[in-house]
C-alpha positions in Angstrom: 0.0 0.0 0.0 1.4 3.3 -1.1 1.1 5.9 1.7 1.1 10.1 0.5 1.1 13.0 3.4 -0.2 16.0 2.7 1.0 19.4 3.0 -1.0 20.1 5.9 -0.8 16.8 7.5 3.1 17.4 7.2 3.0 20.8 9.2 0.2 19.4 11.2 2.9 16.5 12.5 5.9 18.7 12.9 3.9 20.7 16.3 3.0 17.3 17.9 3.9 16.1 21.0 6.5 13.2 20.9 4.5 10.8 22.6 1.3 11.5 19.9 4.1 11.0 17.2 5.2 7.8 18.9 1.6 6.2 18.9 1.0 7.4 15.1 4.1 5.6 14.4 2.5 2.5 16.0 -1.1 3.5 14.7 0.8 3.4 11.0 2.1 0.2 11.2 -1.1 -1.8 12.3 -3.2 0.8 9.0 -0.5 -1.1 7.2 -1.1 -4.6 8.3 -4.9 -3.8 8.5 -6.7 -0.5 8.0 -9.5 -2.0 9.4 -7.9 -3.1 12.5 -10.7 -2.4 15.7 -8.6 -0.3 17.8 -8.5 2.1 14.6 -12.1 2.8 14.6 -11.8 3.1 11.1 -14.7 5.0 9.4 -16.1 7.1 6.5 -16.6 11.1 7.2 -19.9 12.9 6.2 -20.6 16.8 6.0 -17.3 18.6 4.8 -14.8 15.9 5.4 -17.2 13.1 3.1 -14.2 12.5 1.1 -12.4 11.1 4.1 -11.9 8.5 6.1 -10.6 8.8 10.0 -8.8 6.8 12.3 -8.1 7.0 15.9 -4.5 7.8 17.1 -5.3 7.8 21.0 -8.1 8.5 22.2 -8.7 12.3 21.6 -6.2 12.3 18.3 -7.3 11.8 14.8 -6.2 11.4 11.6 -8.1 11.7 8.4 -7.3 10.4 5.3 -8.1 9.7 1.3 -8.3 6.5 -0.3 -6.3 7.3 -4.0 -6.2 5.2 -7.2 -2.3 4.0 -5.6 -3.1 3.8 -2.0 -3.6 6.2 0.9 -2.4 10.2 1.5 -3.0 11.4 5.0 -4.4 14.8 5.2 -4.9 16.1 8.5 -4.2 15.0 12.1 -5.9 16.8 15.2 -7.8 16.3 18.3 -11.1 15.0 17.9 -12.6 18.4 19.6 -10.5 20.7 17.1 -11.9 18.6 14.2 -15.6 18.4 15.3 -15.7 21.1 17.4 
């Protein structure tokens, strides 16, 4: 599976704290093995983010991402009150 970041998601993941970039390394390898793992609550968006699909880092972090014709391109990460807040 071919994996893209965004722009944003690339700024986004420079200002995280260390341990948030520690479980989206772990987070990443299990998408890898199986997006659909159950402790990634993986699931389509509606409303403004329809064309994406979000996974859980812990449990107030987020990332939402695209399915493209290659793979995947992660496109934001945030806390889950930040996103639907």
């Amino acid at each position: 599976m071919r994996i893209d970041y965004h722009k944003q998601f690339q700024k986004q993941y420079k200002k995280l704290p260390s341990k948030v970039r520690e479980k989206f390394a772990e987070r990443l390898v299990l998408f890898v093995d199986n997006p659909f793992a159950p402790e990634l609550s993986n699931h389509a968006l509606h409303g403004k983010y329809a064309k994406y699909r979000s996974i859980n880092i812990t449990g107030d972090w987020r990332v939402f991402y695209e399915v493209t014709g290659e793979g995947v391109q992660f496109s934001i990460i945030d806390t889950h009150s930040n996103l639907y807040g």
